[in-house]
HTML snippet that shows the backbone in 3Dmol.js (N, CA, C, O; Angstrom):
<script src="https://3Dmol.org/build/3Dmol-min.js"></script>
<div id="view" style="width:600px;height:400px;position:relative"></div>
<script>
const pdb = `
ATOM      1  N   UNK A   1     137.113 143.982  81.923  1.00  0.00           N
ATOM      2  CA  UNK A   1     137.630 145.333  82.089  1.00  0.00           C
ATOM      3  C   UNK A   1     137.038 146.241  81.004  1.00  0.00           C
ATOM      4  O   UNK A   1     136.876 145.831  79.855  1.00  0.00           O
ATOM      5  N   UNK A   2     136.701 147.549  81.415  1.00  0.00           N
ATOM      6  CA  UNK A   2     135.864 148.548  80.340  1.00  0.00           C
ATOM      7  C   UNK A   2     136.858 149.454  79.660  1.00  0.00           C
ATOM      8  O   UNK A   2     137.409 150.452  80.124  1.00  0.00           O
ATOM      9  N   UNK A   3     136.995 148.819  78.279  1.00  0.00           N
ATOM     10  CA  UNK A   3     138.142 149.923  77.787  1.00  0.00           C
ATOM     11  C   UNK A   3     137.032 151.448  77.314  1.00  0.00           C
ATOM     12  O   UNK A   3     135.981 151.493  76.674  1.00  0.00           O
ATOM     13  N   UNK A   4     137.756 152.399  77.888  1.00  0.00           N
ATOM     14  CA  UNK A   4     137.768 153.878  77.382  1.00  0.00           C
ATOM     15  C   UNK A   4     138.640 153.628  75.918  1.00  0.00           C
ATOM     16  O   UNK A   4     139.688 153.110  75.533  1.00  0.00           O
ATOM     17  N   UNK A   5     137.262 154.485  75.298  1.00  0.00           N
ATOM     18  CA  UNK A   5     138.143 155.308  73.936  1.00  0.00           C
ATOM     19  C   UNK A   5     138.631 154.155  72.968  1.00  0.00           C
ATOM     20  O   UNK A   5     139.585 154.349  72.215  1.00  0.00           O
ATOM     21  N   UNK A   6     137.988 153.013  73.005  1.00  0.00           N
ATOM     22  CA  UNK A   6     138.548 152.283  72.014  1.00  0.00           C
ATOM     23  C   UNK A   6     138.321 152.875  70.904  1.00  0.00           C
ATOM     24  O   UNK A   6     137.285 153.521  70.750  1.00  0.00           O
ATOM     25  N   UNK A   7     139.382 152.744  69.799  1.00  0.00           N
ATOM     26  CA  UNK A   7     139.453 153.510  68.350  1.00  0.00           C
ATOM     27  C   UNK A   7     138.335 152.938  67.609  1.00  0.00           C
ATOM     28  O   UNK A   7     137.817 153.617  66.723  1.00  0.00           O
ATOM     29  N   UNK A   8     137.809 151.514  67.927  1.00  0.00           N
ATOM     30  CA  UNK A   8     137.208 151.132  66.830  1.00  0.00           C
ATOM     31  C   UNK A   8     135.528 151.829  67.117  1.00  0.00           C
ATOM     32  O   UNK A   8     134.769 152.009  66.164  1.00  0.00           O
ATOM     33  N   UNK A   9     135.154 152.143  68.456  1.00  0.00           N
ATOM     34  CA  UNK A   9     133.551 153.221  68.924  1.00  0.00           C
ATOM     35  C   UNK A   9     134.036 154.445  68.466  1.00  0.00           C
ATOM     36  O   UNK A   9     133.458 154.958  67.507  1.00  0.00           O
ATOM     37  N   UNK A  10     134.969 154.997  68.960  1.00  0.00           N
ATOM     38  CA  UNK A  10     135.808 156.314  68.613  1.00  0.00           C
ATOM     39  C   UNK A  10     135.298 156.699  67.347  1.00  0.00           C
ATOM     40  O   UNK A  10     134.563 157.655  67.103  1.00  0.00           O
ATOM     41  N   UNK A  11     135.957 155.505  66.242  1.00  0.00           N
ATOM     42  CA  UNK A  11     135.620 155.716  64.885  1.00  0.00           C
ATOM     43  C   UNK A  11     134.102 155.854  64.614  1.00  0.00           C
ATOM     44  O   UNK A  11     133.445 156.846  64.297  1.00  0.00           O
ATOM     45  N   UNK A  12     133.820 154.861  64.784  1.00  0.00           N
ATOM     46  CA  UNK A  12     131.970 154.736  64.556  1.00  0.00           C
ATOM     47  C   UNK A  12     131.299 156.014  64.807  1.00  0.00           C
ATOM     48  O   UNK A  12     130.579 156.599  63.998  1.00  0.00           O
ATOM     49  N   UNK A  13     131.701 156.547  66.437  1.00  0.00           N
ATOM     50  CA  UNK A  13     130.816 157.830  66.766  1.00  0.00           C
ATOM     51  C   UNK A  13     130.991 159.049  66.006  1.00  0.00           C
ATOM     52  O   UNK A  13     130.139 159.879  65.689  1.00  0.00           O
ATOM     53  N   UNK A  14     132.702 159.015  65.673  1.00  0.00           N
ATOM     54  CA  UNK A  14     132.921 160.005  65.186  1.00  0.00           C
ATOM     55  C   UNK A  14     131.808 160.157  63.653  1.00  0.00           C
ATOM     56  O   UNK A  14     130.976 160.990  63.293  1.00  0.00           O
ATOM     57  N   UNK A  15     132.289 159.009  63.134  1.00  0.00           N
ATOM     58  CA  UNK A  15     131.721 159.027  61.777  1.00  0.00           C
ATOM     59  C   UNK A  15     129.711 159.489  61.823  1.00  0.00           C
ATOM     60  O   UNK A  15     129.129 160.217  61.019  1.00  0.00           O
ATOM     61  N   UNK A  16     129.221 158.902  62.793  1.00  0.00           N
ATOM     62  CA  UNK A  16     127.768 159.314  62.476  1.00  0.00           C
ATOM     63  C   UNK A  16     127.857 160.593  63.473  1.00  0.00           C
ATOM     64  O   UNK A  16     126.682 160.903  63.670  1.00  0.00           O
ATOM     65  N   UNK A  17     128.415 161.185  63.954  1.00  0.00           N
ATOM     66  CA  UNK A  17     128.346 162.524  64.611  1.00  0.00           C
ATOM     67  C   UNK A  17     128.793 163.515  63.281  1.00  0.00           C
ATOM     68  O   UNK A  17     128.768 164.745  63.269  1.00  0.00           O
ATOM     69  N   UNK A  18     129.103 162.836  62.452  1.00  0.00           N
ATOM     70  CA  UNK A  18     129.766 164.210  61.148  1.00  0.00           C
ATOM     71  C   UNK A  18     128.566 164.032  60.133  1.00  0.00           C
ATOM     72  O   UNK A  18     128.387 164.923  59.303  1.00  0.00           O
ATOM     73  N   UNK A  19     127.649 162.814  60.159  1.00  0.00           N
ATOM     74  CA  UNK A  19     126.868 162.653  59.491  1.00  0.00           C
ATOM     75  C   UNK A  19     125.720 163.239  60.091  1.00  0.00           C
ATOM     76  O   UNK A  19     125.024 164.050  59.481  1.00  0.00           O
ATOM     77  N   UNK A  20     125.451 162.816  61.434  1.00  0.00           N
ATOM     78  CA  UNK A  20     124.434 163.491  61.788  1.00  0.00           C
ATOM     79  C   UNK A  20     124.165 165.550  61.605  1.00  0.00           C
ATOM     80  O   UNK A  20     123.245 166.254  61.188  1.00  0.00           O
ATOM     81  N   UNK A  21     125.446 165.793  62.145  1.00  0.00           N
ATOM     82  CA  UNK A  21     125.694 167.309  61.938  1.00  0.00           C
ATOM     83  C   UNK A  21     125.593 168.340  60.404  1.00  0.00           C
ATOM     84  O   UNK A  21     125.265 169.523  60.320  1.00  0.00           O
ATOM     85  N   UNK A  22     126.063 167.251  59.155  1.00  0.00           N
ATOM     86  CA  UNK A  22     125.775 167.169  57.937  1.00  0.00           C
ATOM     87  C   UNK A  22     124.503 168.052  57.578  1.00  0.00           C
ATOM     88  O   UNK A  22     124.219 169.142  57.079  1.00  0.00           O
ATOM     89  N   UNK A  23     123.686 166.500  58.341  1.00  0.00           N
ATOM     90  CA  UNK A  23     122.135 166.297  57.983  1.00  0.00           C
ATOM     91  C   UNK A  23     121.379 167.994  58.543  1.00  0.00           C
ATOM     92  O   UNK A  23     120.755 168.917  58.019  1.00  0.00           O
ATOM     93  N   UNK A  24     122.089 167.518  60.325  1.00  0.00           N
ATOM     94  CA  UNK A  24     121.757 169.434  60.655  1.00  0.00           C
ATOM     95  C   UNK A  24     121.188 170.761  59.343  1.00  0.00           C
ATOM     96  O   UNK A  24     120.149 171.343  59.030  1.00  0.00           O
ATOM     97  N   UNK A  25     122.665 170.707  58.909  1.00  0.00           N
ATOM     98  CA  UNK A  25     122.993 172.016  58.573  1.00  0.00           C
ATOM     99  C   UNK A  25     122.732 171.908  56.986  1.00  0.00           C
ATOM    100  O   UNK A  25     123.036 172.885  56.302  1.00  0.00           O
ATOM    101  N   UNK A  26     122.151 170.702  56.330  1.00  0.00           N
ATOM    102  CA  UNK A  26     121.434 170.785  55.007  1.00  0.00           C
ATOM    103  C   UNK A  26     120.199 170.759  55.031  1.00  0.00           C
ATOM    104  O   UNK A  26     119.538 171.044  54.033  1.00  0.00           O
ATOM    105  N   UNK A  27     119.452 170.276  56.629  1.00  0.00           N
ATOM    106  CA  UNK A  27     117.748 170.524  56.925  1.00  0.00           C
ATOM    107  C   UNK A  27     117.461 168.885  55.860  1.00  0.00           C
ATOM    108  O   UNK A  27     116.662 168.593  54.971  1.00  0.00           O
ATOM    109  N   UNK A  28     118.552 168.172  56.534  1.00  0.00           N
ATOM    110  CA  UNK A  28     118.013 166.766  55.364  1.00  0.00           C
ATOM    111  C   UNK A  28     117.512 165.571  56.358  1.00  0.00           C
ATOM    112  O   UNK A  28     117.937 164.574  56.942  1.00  0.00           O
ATOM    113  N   UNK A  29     116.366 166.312  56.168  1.00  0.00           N
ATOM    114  CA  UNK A  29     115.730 165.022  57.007  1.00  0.00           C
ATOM    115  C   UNK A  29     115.583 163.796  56.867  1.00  0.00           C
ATOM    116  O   UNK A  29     115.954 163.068  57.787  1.00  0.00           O
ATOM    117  N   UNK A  30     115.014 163.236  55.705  1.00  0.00           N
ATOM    118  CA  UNK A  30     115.534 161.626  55.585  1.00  0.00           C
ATOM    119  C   UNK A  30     116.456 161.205  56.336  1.00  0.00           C
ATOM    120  O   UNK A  30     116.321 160.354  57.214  1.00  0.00           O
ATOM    121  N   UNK A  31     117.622 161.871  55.990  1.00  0.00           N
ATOM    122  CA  UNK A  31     118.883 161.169  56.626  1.00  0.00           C
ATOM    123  C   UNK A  31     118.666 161.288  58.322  1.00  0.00           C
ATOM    124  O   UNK A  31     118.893 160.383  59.125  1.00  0.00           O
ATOM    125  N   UNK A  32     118.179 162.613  58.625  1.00  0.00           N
ATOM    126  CA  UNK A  32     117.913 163.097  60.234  1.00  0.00           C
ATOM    127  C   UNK A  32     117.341 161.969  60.813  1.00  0.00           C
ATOM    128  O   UNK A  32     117.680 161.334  61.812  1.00  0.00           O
ATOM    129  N   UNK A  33     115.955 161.738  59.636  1.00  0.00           N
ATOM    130  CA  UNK A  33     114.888 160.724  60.716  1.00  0.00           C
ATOM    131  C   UNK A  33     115.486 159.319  60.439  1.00  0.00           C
ATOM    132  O   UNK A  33     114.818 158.459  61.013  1.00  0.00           O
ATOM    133  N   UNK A  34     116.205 158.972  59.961  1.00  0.00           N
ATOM    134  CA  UNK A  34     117.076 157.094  59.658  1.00  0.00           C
ATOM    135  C   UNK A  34     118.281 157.172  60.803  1.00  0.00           C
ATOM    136  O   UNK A  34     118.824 156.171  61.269  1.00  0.00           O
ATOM    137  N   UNK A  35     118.568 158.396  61.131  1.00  0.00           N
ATOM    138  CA  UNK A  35     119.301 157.995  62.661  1.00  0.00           C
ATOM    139  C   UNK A  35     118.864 157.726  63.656  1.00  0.00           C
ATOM    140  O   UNK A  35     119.502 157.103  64.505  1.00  0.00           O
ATOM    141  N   UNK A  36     117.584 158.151  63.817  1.00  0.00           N
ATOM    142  CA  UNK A  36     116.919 157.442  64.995  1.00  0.00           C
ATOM    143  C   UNK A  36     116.094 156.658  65.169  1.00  0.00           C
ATOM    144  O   UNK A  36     115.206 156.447  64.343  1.00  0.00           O
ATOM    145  N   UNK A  37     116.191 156.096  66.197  1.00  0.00           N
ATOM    146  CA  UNK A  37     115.673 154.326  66.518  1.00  0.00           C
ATOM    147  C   UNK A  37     114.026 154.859  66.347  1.00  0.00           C
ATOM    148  O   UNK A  37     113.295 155.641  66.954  1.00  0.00           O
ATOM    149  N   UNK A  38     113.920 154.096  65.337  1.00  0.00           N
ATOM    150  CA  UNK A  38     112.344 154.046  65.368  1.00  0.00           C
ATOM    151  C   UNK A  38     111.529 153.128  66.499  1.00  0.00           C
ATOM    152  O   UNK A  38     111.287 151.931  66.340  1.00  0.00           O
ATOM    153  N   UNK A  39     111.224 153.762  67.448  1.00  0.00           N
ATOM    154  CA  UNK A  39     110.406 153.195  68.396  1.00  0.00           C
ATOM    155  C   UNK A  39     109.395 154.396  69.153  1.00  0.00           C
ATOM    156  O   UNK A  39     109.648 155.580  68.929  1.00  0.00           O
ATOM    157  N   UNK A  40     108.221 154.014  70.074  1.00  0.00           N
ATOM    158  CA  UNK A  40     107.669 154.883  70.523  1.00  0.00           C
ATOM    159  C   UNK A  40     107.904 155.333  71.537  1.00  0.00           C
ATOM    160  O   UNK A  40     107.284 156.304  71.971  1.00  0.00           O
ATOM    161  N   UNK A  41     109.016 154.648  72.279  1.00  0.00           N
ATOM    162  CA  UNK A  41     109.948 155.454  73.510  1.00  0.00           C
ATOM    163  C   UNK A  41     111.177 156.227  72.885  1.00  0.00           C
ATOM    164  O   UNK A  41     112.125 156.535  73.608  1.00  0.00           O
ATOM    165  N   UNK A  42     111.164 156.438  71.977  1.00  0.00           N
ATOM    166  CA  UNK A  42     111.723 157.488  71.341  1.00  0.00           C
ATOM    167  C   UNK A  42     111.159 158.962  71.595  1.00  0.00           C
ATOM    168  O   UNK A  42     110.012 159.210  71.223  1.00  0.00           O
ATOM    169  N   UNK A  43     111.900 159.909  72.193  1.00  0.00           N
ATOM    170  CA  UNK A  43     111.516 161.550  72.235  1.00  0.00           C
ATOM    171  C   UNK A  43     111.917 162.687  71.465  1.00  0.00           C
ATOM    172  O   UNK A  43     112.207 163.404  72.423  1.00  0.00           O
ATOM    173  N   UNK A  44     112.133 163.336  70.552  1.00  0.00           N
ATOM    174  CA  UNK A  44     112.587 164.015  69.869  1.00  0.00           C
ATOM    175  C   UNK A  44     111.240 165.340  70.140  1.00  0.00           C
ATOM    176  O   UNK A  44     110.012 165.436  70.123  1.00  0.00           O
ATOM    177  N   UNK A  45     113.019 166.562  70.487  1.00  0.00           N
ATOM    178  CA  UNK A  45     112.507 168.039  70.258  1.00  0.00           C
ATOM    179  C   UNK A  45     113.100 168.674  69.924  1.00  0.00           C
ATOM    180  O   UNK A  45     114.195 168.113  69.910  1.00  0.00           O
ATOM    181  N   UNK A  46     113.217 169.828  69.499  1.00  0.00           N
ATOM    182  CA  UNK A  46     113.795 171.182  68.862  1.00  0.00           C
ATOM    183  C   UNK A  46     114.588 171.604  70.274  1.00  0.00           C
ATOM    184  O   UNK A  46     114.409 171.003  71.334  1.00  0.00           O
ATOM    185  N   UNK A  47     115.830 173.162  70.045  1.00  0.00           N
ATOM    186  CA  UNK A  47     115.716 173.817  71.305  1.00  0.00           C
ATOM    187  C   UNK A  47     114.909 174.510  71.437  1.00  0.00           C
ATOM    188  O   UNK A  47     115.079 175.219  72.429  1.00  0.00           O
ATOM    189  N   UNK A  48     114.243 174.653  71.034  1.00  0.00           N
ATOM    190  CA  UNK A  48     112.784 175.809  71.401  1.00  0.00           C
ATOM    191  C   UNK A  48     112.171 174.881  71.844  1.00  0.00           C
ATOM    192  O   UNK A  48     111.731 175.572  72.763  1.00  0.00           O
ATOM    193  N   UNK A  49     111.743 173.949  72.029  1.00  0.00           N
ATOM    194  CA  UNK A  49     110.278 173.285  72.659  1.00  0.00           C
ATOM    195  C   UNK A  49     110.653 172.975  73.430  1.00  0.00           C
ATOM    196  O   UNK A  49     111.860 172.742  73.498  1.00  0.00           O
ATOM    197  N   UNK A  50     109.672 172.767  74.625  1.00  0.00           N
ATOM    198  CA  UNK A  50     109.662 172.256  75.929  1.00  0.00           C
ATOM    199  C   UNK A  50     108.736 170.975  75.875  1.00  0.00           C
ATOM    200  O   UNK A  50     107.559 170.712  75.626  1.00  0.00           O
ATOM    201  N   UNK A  51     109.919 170.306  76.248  1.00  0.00           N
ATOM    202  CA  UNK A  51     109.343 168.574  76.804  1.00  0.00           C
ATOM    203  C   UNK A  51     108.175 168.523  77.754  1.00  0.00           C
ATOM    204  O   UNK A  51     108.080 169.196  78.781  1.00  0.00           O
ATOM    205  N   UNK A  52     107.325 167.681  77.318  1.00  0.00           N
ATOM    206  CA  UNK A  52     106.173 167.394  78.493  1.00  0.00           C
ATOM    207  C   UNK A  52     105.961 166.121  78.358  1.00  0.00           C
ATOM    208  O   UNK A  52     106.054 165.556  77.268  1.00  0.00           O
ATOM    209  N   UNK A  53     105.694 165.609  79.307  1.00  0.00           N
ATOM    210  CA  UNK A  53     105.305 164.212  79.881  1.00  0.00           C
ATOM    211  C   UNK A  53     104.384 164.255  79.573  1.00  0.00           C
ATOM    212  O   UNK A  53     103.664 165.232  79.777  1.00  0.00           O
ATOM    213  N   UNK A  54     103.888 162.822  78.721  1.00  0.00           N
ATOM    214  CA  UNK A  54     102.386 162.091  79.030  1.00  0.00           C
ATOM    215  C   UNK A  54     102.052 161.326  79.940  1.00  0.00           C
ATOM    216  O   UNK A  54     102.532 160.249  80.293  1.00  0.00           O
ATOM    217  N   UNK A  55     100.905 162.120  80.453  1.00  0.00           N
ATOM    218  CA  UNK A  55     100.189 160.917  81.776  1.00  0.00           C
ATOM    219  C   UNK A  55      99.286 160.463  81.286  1.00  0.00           C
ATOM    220  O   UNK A  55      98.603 159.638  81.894  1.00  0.00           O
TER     221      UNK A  55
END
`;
const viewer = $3Dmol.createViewer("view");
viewer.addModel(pdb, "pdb");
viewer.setStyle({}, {cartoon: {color: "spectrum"}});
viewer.zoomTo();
viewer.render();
</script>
């Protein structure tokens, strides 16, 4: 059975969603770029840029 909202993800998300937002609004990138999964199917953009596919 799929529990919704368990406290113990709840907690977790909450906690790196206040960290991530942190990082936002001090322009602290270290911390920005160690949240995300370093891999090359990884996509990262701004809201200004427009996504494009590589063929």
């Amino acid at each position: 059975m799929t529990v919704i909202n368990d406290s113990a993800v709840v907690a977790e998300l909450t906690e790196l969603y206040l960290k991530y937002e942190k990082a936002l609004c001090t322009n602290d990138i270290e911390t920005l770029d160690n949240l995300f999964w370093d891999a090359p199917e990884v996509v990262r953009f701004g809201v200004t840029e427009k996504p494009v596919r590589e063929r």
